[in-house]
N, C-alpha and C positions, 0 to 999 in steps of 0.2 A: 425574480422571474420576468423573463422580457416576451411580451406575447406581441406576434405579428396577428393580426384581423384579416382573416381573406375572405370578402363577397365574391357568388360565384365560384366556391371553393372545390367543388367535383366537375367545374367547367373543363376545357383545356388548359387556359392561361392560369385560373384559380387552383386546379390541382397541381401545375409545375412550380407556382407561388409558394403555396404548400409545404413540398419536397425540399424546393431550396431553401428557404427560411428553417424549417426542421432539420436541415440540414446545418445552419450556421448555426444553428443551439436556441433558435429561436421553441418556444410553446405557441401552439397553432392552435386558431379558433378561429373555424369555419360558419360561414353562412350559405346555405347555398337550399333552398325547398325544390328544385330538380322544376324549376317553371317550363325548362326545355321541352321537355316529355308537350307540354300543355301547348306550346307553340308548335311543334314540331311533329308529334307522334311519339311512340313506345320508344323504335328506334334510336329517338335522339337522348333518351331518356341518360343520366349521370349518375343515375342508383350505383351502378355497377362501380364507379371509379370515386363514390364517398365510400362505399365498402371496403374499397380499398386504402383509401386513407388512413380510415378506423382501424385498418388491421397492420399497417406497416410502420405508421407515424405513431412514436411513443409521445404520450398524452395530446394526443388530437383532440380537440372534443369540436361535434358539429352541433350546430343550429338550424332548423328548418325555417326559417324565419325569413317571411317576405318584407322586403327593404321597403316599402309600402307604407309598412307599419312601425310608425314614428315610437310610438311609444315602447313598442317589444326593444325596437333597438336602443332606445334609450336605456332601459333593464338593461340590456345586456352590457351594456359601453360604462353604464355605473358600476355595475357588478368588478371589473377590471383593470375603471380609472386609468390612472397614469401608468401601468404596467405594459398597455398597451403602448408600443413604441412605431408601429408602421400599421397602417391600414392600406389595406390594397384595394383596389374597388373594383374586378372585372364581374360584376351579376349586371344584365343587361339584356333586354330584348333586340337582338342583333339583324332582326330584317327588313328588308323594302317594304317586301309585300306583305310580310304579319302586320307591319303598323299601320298600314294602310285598312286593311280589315278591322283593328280593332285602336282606333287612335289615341283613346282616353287609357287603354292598358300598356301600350307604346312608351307614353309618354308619364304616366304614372311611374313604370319601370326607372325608365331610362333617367328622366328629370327630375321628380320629386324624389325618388329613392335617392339619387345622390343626394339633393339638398340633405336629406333626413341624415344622411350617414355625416356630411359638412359638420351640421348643428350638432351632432351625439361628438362627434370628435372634438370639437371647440369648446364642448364644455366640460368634457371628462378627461382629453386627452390630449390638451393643445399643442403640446411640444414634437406630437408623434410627426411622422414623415406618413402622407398622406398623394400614395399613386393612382392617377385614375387610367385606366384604358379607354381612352377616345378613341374615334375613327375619322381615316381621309374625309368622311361624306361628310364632314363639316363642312368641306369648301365647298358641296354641293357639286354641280355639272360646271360650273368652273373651268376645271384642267379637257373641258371639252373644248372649250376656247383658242386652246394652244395652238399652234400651228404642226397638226398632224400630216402625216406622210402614211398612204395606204402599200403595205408593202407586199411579197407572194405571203407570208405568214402571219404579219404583223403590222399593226400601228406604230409608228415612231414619230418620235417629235423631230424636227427639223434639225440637220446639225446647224452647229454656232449658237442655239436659242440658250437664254441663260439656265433654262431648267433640263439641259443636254442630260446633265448627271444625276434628275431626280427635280421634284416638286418642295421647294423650301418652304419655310412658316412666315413666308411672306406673302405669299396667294391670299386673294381677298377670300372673305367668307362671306360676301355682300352681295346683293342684283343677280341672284341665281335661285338655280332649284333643286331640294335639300332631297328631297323624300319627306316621311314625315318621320322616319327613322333619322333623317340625316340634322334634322330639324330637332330630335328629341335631344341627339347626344350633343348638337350645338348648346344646347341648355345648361345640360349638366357642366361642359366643357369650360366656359365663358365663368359658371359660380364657381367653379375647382380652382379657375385662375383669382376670381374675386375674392376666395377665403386667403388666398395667399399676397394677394396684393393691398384686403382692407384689413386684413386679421393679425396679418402676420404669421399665416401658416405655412408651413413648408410643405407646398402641393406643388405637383407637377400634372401637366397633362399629355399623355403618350398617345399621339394621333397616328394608329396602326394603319398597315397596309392591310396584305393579308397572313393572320396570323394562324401558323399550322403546325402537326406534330401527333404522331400516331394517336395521344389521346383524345384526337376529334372526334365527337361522336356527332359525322356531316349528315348533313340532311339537303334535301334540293335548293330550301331558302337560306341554306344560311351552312359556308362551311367548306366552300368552292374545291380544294385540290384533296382530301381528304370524300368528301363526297366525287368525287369525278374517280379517281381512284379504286372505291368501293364497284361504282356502277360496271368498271371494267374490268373488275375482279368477278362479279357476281352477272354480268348479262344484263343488269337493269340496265334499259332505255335510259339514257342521260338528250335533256333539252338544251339548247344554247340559243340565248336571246342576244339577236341582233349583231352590231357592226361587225356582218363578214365571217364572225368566229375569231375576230384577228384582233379582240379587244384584250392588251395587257395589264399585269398585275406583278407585282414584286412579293414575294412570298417568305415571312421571316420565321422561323424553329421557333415553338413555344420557350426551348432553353434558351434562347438566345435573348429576346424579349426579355425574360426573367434576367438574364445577370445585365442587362441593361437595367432595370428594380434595383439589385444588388448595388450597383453602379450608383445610380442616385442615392439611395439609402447610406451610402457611405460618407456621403456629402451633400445633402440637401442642400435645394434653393428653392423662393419662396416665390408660387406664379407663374411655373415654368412650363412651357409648351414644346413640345418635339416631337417632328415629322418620326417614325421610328416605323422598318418595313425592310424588306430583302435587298431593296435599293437595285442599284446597276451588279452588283455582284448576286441576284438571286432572285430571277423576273422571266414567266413568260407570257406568251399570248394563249388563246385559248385554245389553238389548232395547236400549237407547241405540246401542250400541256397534255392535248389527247395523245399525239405521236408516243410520250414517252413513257405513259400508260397503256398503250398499246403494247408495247414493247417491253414494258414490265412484269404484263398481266398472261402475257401471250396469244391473247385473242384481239380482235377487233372491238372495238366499243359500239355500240346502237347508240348512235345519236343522231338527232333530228332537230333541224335549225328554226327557229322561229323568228321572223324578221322585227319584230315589235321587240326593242330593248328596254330593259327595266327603267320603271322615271325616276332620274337622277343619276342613275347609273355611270360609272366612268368609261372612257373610250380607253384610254391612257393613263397611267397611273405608275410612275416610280418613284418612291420617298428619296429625297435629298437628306441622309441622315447625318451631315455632315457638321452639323450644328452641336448634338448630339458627340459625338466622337473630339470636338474640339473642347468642349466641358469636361469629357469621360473618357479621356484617350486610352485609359486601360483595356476599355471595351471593346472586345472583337470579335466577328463573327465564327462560331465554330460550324455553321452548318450553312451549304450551297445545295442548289433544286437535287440536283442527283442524291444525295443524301437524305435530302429531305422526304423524297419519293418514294425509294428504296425502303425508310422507314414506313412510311404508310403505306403500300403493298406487304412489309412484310404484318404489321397491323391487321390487312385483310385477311391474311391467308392464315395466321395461327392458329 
């Protein structure tokens, strides 16, 4: 029996982890206690999509079990041993402003929970192939530094600038400002690469743009086109914080993300870090992004601007995943914004 481990398993990225590993004949065993709901409201709650797990994926079994607690997961990672061949890690408190509120929950989450899962893998299950889901906000407001160009729609970086086609894994992570979200998952991030670099583990770390796919269940903090989408499908008021409306994001299909996993999993390497995001083929600003929900939903959106931008927040943002692609050339994208859209309105309207 080869069991894949997904934290965050009724997530988005953890429920499509899921699917495709179940699919490749892997046994799945989920972690996931729905913290969402507790961050977020009822709304963002992922009840609905481990039900779904449980009832499609033959011998699924879930865990309620917050990554917190060192010792449950040890139980459980003993219980499995070396059967366990891949741990995926996307459970995670994913917001500015939640961590900001509650910083010691934030970073409990995001940093100690990894270590915990590090230490439960290294000692019951060292051989596996261990993926963690990072974020851009490691480099902090960084890529606010670039030499931006204000356009009628959009921010853009300068042509000729070396990061024309995307932000490489070369950007400092250094003399900036993280959030305290961005700061959390720099933690985790930095020990995902140290277990593979002092251990010998074969870790990767996938520093996402933004990751999306009808099983978003968005919320205003946390969940950008998938929540924007909703608001224009339903009438809610949608907010937009700061530069203009005109601040860009590269936006990657949960499926796609996943066989980039698939991709490594077939070939690990030990310590590994990649930019990974919609890139130049699957990006837009955020006046973009309403038009084409406008257009999708057939109504107008209500939204109202607020000049105060989130702290740390990006101006500019498109992943260089070109690193990525020369390791994993099989890897390609199957899914661009219109598709991507298309799916999440028709999500809304079911």
């Amino acid at each position: 029996m080869s069991i894949a481990l997904v934290t965050g398993s009724a997530g988005l990225i953890g429920s499509e982890t899921c699917r495709r590993f179940s699919k490749e004949g892997f046994t799945i065993v989920g972690i996931d206690n729905d913290m969402r709901a507790e961050f977020f409201g009822a709304a963002a709650s992922t009840a609905s999509t481990r039900q779904q797990l449980e009832s499609e994926l033959e011998g699924y079994t879930h865990h309620g079990i917050d990554i917190r607690d060192a010792s449950a997961l040890q139980a459980l990672f003993s219980r499995y041993g070396k059967a366990i061949q891949i741990v995926v890690h996307t459970a995670a408190q994913p917001s500015h402003d939640w961590a900001a509120r509650a910083p010691l929950v934030d970073f409990g989450v995001n940093a100690l929970g990894t270590l915990h899962l590090l230490e439960a893998a290294r000692e019951h299950c060292p051989e596996a192939v261990f993926i963690f889901t990072s974020t851009n906000k490691v480099y902090g407001d960084c890529p606010n530094r670039l030499p931006l160009e204000e356009r009628d729609k959009r921010w853009e970086i300068a042509s000729g600038h070396p990061f024309e086609q995307g932000i490489d894994e070369t950007m400092s992570i250094d003399r900036n400002q993280h959030s305290l979200f961005g700061a959390s998952k720099l933690a985790a991030d930095v020990l995902v690469q140290e277990y593979g670099h002092y251990f010998g583990m074969k870790t990767v770390c996938f520093r996402g743009g933004c990751l999306t796919g009808p099983a978003h269940a968005g919320a205003e903090l946390h969940g950008f086109l998938a929540y924007l989408m909703k608001c224009a499908v339903n009438g809610t008021p949608y907010r937009v914080f700061g530069y203009g409306a005109k601040q860009v994001r590269d936006n990657i299909h949960s499926f796609d993300l996943v066989s980039a996993f698939w991709e490594f999993f077939k070939a690990p390497r030990s310590g590994e870090v990649y930019n990974i995001g919609g890139s130049r083929h699957s990006n837009c600003s955020m006046l973009e992004a309403i038009e084409w929900c406008e257009k999708l939903s057939g109504r107008k959106l209500d939204w109202h601007y607020q000049r105060d931008n989130r702290i740390g927040d990006h101006i500019w943002y498109i992943s260089d995943v070109r690193r990525f692609q020369s390791h994993y050339p099989n890897w390609k994208y199957q899914y661009a914004l219109p598709q991507i859209l298309e799916e999440l309105h028709a999500a809304c309207t079911d």
